[in-house]
N, CA, C and O atoms as a CHARMM CRD file, in Angstrom:
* protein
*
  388
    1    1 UNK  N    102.62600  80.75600 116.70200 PROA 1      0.00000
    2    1 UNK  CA   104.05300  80.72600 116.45400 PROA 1      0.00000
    3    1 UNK  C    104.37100  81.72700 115.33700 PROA 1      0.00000
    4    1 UNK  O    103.64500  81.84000 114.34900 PROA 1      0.00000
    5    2 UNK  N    105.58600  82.51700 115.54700 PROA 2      0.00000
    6    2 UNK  CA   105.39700  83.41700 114.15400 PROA 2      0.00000
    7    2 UNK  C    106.31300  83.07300 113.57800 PROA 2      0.00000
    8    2 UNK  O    107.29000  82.51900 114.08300 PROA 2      0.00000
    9    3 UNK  N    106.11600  83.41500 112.08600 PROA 3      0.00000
   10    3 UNK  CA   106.37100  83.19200 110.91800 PROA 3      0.00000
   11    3 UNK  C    107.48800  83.47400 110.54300 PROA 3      0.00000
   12    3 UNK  O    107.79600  84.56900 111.01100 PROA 3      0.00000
   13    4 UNK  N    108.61000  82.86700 109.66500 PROA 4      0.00000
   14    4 UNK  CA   110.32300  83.67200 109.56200 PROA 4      0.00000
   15    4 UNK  C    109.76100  84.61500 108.59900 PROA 4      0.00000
   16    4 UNK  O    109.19200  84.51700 107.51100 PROA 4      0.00000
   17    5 UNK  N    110.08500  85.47500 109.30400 PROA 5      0.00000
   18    5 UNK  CA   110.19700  86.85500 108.62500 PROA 5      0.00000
   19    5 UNK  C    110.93900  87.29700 107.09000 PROA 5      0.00000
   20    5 UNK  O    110.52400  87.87100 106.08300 PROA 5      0.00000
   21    6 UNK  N    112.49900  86.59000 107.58400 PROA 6      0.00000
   22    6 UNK  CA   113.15600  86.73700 106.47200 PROA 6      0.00000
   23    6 UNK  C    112.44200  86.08500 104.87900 PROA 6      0.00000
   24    6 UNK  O    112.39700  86.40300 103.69100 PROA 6      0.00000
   25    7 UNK  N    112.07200  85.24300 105.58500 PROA 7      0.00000
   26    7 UNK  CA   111.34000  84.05100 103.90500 PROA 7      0.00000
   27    7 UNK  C    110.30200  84.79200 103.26800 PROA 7      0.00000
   28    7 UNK  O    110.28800  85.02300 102.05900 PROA 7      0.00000
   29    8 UNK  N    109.20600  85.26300 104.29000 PROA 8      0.00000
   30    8 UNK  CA   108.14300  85.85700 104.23900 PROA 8      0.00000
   31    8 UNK  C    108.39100  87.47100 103.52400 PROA 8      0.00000
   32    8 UNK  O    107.33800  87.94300 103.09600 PROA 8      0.00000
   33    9 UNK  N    109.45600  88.24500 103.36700 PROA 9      0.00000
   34    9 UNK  CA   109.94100  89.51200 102.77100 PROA 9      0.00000
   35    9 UNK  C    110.44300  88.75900 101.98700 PROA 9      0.00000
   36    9 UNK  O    109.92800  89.26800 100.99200 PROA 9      0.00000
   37   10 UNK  N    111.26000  87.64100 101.43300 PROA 10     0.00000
   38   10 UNK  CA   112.11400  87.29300  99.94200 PROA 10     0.00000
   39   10 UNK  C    110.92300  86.94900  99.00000 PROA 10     0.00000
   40   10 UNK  O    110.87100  87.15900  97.78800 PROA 10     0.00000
   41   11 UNK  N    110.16300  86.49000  99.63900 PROA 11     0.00000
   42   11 UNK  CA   108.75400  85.90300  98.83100 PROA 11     0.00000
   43   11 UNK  C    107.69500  86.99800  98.23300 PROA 11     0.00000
   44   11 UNK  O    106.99500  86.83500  97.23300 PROA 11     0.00000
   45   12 UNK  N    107.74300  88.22000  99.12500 PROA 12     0.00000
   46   12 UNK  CA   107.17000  88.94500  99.01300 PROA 12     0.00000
   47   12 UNK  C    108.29700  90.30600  97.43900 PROA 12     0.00000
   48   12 UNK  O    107.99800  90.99000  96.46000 PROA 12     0.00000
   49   13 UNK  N    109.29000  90.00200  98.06000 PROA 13     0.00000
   50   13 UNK  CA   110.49900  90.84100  96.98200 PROA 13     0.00000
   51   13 UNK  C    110.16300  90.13900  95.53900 PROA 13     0.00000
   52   13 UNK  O    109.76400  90.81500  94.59000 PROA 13     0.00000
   53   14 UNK  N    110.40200  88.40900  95.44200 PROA 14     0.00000
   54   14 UNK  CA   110.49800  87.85800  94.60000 PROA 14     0.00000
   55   14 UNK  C    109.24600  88.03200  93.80900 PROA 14     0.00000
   56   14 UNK  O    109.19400  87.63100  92.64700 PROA 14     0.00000
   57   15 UNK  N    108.03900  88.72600  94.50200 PROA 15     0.00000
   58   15 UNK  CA   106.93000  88.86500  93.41800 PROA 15     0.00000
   59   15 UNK  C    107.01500  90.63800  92.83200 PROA 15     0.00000
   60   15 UNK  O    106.03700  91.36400  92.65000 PROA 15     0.00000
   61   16 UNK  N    108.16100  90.92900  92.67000 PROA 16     0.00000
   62   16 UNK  CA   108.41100  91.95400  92.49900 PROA 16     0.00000
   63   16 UNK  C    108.07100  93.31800  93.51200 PROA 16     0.00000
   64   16 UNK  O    108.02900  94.45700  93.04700 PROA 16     0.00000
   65   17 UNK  N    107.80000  92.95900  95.20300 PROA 17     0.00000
   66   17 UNK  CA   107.28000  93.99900  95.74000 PROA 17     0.00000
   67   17 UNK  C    108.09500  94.22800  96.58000 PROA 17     0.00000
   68   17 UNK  O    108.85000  93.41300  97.10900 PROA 17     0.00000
   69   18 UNK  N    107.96500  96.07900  96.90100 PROA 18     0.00000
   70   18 UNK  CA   108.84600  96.61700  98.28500 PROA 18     0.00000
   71   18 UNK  C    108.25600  96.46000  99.56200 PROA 18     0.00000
   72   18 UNK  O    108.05300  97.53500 100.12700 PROA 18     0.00000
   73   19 UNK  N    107.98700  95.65500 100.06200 PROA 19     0.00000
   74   19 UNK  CA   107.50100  95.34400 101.48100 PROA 19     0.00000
   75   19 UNK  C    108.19700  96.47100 103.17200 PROA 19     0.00000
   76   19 UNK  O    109.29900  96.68900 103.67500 PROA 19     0.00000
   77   20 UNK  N    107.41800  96.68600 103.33100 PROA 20     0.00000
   78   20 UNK  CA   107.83500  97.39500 104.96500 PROA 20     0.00000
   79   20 UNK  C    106.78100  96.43400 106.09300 PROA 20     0.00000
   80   20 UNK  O    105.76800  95.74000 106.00900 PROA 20     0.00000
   81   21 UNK  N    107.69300  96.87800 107.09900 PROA 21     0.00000
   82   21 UNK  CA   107.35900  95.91700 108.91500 PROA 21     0.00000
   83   21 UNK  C    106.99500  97.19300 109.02400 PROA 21     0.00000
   84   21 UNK  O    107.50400  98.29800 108.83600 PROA 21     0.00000
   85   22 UNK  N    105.70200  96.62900 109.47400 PROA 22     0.00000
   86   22 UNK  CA   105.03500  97.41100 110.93100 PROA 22     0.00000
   87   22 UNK  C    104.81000  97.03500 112.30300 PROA 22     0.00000
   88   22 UNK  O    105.57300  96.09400 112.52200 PROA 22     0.00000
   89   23 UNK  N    104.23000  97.26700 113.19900 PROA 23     0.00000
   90   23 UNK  CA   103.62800  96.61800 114.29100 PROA 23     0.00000
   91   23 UNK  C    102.84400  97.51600 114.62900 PROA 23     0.00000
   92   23 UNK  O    102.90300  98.64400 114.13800 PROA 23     0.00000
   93   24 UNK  N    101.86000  97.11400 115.65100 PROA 24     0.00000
   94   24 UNK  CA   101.14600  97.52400 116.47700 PROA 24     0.00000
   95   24 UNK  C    100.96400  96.68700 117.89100 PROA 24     0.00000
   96   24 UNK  O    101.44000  95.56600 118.07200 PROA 24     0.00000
   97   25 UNK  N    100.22600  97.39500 118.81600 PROA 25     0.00000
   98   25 UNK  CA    99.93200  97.12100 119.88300 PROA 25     0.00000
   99   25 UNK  C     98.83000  96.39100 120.01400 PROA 25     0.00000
  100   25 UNK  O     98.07400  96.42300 119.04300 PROA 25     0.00000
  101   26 UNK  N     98.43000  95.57700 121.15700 PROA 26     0.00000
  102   26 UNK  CA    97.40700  94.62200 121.64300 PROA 26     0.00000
  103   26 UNK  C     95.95800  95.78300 121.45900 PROA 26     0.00000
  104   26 UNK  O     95.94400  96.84200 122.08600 PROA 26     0.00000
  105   27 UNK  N     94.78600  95.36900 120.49900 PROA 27     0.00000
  106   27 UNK  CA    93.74800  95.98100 120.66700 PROA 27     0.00000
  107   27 UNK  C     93.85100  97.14200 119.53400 PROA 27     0.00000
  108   27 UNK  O     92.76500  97.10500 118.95400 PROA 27     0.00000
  109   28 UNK  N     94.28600  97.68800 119.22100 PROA 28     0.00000
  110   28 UNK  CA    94.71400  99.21400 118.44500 PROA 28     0.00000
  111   28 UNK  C     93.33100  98.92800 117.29700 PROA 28     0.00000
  112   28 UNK  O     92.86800  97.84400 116.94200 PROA 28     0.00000
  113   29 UNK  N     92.96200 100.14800 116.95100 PROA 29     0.00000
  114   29 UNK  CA    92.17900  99.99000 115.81700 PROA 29     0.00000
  115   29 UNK  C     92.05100 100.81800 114.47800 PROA 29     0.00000
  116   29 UNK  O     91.41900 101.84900 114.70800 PROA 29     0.00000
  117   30 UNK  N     92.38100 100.73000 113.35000 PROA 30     0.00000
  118   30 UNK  CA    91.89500 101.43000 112.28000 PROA 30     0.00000
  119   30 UNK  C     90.57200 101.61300 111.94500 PROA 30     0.00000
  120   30 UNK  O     90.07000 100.62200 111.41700 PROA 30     0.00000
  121   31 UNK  N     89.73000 102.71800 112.10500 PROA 31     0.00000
  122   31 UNK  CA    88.67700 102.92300 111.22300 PROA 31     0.00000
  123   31 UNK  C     88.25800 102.58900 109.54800 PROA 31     0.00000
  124   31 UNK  O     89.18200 102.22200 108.82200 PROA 31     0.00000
  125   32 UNK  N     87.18600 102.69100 109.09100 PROA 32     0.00000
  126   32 UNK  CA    87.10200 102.17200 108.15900 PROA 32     0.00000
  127   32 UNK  C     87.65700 103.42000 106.97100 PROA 32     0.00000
  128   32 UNK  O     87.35400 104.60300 106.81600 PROA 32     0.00000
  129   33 UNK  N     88.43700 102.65300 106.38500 PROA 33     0.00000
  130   33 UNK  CA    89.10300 103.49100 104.76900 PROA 33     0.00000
  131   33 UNK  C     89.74800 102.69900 103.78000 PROA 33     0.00000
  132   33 UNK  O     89.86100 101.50800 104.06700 PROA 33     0.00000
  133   34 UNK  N     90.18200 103.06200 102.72200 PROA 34     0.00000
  134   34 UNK  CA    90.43900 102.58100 101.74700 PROA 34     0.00000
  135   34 UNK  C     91.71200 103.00600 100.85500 PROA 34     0.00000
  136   34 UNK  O     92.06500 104.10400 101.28500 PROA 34     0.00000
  137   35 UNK  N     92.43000 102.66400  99.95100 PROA 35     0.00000
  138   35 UNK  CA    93.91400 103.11000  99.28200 PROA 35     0.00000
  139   35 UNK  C     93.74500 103.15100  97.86600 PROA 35     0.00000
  140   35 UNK  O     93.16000 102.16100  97.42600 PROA 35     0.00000
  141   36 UNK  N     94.17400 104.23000  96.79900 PROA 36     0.00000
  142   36 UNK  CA    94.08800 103.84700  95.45600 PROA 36     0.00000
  143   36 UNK  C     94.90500 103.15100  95.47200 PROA 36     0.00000
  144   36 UNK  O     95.42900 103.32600  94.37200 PROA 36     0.00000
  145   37 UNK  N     95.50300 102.34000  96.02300 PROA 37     0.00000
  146   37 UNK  CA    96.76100 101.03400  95.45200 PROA 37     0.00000
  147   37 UNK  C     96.16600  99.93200  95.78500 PROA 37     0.00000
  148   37 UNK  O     95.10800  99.91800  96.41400 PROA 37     0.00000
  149   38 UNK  N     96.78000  98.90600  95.39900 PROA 38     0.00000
  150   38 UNK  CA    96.37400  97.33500  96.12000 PROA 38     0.00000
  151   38 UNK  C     97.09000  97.40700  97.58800 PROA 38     0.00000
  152   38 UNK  O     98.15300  98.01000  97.72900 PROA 38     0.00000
  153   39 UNK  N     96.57400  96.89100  98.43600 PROA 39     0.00000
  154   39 UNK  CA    97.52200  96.33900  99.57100 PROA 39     0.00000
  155   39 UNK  C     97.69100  94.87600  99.53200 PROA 39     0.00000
  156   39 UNK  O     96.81700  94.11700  99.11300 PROA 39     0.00000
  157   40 UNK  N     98.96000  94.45900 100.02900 PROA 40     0.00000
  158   40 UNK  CA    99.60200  93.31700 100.52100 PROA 40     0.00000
  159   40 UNK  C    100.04500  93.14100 102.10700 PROA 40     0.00000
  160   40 UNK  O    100.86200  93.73000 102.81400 PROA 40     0.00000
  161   41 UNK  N     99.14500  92.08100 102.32200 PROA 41     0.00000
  162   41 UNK  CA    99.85500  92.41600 104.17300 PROA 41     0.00000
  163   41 UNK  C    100.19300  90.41600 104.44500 PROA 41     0.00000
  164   41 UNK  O     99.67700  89.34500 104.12500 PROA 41     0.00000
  165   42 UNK  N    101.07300  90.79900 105.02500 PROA 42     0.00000
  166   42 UNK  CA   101.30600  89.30200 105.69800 PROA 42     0.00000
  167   42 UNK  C    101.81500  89.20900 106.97900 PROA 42     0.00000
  168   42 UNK  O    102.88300  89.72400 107.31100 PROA 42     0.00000
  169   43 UNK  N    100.82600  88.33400 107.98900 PROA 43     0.00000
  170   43 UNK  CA   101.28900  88.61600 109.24400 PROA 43     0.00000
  171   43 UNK  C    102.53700  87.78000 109.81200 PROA 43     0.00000
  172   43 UNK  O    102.54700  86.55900 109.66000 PROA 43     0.00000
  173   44 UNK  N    103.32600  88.27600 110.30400 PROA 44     0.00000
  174   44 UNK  CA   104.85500  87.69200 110.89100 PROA 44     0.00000
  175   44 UNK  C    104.29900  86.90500 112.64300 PROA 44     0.00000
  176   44 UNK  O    104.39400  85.74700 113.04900 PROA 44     0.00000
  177   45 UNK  N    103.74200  88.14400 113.29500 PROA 45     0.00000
  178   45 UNK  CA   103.15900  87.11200 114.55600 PROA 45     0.00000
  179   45 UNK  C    102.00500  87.97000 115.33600 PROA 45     0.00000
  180   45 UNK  O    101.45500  88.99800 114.94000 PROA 45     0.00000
  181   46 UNK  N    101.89000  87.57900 116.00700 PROA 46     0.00000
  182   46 UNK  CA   100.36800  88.18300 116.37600 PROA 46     0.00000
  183   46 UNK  C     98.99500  87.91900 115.56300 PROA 46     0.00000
  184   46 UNK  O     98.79400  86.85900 114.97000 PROA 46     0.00000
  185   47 UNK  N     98.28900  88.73500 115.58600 PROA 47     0.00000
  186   47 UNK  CA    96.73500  88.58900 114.81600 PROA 47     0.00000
  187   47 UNK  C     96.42200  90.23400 114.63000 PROA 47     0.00000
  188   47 UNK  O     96.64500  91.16900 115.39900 PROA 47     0.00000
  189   48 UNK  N     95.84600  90.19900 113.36300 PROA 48     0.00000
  190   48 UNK  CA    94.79400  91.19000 113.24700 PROA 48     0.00000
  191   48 UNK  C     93.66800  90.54700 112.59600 PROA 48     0.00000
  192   48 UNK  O     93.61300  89.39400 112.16900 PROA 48     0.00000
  193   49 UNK  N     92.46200  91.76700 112.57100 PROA 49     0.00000
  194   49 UNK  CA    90.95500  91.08900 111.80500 PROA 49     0.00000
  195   49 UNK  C     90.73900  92.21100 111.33800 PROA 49     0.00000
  196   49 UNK  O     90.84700  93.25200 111.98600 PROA 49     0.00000
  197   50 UNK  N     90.32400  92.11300 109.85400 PROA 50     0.00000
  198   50 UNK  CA    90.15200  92.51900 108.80200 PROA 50     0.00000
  199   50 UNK  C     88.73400  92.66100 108.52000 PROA 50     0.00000
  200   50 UNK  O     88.28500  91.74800 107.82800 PROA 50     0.00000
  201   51 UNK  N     87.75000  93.73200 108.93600 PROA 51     0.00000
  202   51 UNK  CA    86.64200  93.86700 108.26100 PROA 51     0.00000
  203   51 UNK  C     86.61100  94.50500 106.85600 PROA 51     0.00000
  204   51 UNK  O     87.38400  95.42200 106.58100 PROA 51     0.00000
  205   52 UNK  N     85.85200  94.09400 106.09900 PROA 52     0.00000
  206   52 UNK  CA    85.69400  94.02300 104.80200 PROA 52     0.00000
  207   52 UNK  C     84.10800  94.57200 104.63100 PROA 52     0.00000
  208   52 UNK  O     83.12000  93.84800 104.51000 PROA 52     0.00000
  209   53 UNK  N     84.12700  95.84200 104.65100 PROA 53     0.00000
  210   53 UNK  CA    82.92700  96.69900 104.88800 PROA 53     0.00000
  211   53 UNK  C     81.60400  96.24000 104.08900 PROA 53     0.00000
  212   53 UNK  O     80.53500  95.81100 104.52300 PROA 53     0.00000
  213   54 UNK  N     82.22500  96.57700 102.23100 PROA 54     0.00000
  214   54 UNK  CA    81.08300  96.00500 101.49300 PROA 54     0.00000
  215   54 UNK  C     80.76400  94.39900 101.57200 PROA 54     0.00000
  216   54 UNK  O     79.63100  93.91800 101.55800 PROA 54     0.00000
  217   55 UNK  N     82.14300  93.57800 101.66700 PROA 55     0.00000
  218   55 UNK  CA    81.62700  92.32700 101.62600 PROA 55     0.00000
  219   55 UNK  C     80.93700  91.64300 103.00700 PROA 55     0.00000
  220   55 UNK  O     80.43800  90.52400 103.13000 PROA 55     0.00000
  221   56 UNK  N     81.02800  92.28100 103.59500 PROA 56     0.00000
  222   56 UNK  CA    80.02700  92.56300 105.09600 PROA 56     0.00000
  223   56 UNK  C     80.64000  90.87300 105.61100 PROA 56     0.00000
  224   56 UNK  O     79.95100  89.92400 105.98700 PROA 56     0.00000
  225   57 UNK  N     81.89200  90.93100 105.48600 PROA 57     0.00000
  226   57 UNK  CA    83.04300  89.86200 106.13600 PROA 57     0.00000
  227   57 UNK  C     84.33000  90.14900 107.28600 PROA 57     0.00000
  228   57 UNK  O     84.99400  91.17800 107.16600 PROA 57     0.00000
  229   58 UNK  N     84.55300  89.41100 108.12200 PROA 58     0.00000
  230   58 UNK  CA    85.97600  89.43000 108.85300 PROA 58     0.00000
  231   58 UNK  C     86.92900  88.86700 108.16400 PROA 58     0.00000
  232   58 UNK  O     86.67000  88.13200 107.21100 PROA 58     0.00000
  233   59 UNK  N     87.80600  89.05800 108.44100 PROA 59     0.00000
  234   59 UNK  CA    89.00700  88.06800 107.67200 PROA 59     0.00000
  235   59 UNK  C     90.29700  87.54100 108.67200 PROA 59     0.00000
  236   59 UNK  O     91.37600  87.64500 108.08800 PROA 59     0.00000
  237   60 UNK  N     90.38700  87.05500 109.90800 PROA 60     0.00000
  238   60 UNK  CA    91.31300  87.28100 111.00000 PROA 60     0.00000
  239   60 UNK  C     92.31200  86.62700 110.82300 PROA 60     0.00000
  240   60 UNK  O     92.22100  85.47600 111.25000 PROA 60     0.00000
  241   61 UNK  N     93.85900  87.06600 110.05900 PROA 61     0.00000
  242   61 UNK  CA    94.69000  87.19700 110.00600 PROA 61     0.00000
  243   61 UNK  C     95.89200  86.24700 111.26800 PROA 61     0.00000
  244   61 UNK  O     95.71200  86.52300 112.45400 PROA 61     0.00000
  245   62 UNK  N     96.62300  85.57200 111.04600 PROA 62     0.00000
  246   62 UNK  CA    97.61400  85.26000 111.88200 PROA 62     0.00000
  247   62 UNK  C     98.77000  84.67000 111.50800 PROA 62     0.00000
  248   62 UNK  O     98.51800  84.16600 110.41400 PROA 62     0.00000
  249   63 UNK  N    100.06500  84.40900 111.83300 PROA 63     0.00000
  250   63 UNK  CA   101.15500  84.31600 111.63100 PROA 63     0.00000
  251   63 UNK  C    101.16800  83.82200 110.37200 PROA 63     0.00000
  252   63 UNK  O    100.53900  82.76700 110.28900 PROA 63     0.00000
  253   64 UNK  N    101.82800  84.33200 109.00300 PROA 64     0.00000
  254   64 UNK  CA   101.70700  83.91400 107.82900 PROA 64     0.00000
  255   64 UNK  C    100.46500  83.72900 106.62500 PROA 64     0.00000
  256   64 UNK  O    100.37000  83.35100 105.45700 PROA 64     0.00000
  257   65 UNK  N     99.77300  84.15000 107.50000 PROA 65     0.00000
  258   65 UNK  CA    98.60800  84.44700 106.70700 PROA 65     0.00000
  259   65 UNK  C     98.99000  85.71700 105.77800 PROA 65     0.00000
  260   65 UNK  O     99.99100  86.43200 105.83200 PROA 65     0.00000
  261   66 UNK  N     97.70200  85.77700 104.77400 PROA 66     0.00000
  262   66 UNK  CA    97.84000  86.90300 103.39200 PROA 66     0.00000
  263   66 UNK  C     96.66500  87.37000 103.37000 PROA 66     0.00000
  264   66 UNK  O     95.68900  86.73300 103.76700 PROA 66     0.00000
  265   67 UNK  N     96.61200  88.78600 102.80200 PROA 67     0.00000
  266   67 UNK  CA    95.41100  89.55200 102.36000 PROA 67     0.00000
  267   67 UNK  C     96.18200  90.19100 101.47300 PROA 67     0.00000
  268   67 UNK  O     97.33400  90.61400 101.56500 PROA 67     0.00000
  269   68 UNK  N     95.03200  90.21600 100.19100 PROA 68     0.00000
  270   68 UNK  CA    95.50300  91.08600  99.53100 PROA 68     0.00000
  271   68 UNK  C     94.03000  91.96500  98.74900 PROA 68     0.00000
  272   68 UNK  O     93.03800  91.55900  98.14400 PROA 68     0.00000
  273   69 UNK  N     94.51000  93.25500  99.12500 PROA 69     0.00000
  274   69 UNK  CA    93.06300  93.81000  99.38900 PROA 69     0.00000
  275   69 UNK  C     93.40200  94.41300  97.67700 PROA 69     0.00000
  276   69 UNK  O     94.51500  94.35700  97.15300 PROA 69     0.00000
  277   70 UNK  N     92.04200  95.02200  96.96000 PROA 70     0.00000
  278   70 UNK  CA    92.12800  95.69500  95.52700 PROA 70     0.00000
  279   70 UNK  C     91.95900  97.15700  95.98600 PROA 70     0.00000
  280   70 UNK  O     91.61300  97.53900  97.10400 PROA 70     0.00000
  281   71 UNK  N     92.23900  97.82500  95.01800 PROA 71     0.00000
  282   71 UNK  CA    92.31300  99.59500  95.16900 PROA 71     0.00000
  283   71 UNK  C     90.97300  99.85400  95.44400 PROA 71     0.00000
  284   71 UNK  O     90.12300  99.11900  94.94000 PROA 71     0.00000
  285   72 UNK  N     90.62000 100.86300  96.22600 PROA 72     0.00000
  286   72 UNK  CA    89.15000 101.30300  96.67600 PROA 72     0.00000
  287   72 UNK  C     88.37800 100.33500  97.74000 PROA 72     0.00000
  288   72 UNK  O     87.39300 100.86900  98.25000 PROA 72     0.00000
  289   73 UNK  N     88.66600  98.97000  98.17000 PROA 73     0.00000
  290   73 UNK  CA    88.90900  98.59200  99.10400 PROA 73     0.00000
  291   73 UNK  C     87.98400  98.83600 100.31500 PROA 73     0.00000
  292   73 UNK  O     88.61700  98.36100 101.25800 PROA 73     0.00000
  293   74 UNK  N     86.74400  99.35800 100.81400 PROA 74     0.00000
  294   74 UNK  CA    86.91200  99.96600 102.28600 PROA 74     0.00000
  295   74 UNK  C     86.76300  98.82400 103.38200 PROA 74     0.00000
  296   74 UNK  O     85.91900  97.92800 103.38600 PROA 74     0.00000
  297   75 UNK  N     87.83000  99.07000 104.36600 PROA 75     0.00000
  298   75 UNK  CA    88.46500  98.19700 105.51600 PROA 75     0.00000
  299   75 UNK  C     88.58800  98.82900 106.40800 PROA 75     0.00000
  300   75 UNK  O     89.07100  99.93600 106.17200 PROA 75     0.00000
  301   76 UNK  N     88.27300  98.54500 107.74600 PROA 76     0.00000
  302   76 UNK  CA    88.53600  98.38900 108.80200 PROA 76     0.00000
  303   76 UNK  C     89.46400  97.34600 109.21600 PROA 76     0.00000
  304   76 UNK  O     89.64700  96.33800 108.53300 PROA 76     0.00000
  305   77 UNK  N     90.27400  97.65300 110.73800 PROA 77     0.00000
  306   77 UNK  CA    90.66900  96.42300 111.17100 PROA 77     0.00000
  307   77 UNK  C     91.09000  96.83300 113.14300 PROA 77     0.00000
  308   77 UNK  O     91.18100  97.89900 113.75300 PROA 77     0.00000
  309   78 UNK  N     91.26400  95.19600 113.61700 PROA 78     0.00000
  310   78 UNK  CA    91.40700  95.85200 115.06200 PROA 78     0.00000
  311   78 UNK  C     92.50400  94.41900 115.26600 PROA 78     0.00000
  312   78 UNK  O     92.34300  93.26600 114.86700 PROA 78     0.00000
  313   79 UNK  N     93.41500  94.91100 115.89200 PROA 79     0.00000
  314   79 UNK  CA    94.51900  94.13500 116.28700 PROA 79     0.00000
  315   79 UNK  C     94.27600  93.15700 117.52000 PROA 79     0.00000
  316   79 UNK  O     93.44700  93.44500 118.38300 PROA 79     0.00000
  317   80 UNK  N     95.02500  91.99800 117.56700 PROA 80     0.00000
  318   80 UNK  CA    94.47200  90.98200 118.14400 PROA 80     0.00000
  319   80 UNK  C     94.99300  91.20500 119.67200 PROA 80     0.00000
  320   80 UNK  O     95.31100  92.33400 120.04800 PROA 80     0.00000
  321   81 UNK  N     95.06900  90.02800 120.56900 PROA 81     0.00000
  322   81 UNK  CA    95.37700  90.09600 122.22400 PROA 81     0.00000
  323   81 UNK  C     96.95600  90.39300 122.20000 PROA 81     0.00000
  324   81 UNK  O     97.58100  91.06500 123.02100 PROA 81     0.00000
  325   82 UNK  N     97.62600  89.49900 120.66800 PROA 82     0.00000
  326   82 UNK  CA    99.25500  89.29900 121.44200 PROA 82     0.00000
  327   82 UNK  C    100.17000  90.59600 120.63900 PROA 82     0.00000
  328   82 UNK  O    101.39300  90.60600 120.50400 PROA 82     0.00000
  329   83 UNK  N     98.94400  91.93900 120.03900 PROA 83     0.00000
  330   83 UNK  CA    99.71500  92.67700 118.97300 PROA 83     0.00000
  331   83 UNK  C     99.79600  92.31500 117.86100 PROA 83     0.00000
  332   83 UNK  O     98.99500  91.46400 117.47600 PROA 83     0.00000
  333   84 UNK  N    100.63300  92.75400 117.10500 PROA 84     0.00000
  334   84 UNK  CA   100.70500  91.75300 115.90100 PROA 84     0.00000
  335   84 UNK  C    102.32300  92.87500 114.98900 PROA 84     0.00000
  336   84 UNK  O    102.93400  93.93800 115.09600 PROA 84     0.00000
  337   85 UNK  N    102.26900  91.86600 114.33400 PROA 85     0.00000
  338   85 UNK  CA   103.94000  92.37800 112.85300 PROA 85     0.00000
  339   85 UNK  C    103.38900  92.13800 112.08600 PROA 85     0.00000
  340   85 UNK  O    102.75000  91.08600 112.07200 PROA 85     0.00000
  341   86 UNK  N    103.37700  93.24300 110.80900 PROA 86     0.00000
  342   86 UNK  CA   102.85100  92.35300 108.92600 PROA 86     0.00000
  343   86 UNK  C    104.17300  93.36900 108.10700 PROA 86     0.00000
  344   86 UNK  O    104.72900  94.46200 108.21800 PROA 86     0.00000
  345   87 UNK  N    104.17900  92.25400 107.34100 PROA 87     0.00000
  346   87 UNK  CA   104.49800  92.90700 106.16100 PROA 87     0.00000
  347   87 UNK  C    103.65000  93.69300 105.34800 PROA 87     0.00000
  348   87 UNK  O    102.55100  93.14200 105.41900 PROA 87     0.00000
  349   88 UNK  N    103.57500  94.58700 104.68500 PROA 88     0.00000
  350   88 UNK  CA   102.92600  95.17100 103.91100 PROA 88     0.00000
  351   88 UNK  C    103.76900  95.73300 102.46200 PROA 88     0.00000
  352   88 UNK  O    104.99000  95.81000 102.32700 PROA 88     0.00000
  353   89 UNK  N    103.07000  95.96800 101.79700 PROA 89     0.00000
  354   89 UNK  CA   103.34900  96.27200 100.41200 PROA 89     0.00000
  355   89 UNK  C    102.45200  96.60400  99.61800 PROA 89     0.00000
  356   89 UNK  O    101.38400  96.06000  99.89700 PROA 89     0.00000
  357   90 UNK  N    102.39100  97.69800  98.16700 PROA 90     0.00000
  358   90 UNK  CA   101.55900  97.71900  97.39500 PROA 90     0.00000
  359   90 UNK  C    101.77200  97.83500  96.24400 PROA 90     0.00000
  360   90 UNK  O    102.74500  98.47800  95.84900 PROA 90     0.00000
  361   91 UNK  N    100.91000  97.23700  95.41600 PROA 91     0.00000
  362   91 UNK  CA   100.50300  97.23100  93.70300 PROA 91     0.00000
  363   91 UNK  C    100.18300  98.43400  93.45900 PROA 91     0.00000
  364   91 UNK  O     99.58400  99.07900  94.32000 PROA 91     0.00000
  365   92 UNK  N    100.45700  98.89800  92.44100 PROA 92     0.00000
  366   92 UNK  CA   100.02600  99.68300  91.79800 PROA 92     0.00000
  367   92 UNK  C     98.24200  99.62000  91.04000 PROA 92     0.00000
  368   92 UNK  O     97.84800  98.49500  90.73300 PROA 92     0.00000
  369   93 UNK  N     97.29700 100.80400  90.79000 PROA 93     0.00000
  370   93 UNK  CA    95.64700  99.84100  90.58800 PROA 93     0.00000
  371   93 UNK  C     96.16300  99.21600  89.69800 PROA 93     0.00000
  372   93 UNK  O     96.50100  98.15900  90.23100 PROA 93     0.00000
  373   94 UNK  N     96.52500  99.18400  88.37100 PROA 94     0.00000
  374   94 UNK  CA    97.09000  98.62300  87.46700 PROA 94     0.00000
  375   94 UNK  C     97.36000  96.95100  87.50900 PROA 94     0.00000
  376   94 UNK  O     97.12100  96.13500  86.62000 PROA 94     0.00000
  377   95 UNK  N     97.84300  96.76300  88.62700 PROA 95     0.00000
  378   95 UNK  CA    98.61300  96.01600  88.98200 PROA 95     0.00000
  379   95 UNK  C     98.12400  95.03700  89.76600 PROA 95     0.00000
  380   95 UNK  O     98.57500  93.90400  89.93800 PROA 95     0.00000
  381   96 UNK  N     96.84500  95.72300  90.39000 PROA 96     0.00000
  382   96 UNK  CA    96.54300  95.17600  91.76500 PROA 96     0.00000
  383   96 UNK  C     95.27600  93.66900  91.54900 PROA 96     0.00000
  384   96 UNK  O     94.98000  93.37400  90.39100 PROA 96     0.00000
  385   97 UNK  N     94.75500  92.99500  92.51200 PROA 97     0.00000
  386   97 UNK  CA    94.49600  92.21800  92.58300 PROA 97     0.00000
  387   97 UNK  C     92.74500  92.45000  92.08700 PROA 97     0.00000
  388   97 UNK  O     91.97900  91.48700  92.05800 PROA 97     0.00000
């Protein structure tokens, strides 16, 4: 079931962050890389899975779920059967988790 969107961006504002919607398609995949910022992702509906290279972990993501990855980071990820929506946002390293 996915997640209200609207609550899920005020929550995300109210911790002081600029959040953007993405989507993707059923299956899609990112290779493995990394961001000097923190990331913030929260999924609205669908699934993604989150490999977590050094911590040699998945993390599979779904409606309202959170990741919040630290700067340098390296991740992979591959999108689930139904697609998926996240919010995303980032910290500054400073800042980040």
């Amino acid at each position: 079931m996915p997640a209200d969107e609207s609550t899920l961006m005020q929550q995300l504002e109210l911790e002081g962050l600029a959040p953007s919607r993405w989507t993707n398609e059923p299956g899609a995949v990112y290779p493995a890389h990394d961001h000097p910022y923190g990331k913030v992702l929260v999924v609205v509906s669908g699934s993604i899975t989150f490999t977590l290279t050094d911590a040699q972990r998945d993390v599979c993501l779904e409606p309202g779920d959170r990741l919040e990855l630290a700067p340098n980071t390296l991740h992979s990820a591959v999108v689930g059967e139904r697609g998926v929506v996240c919010l995303e946002a980032h910290r500054p390293p400073e800042l980040a988790v």
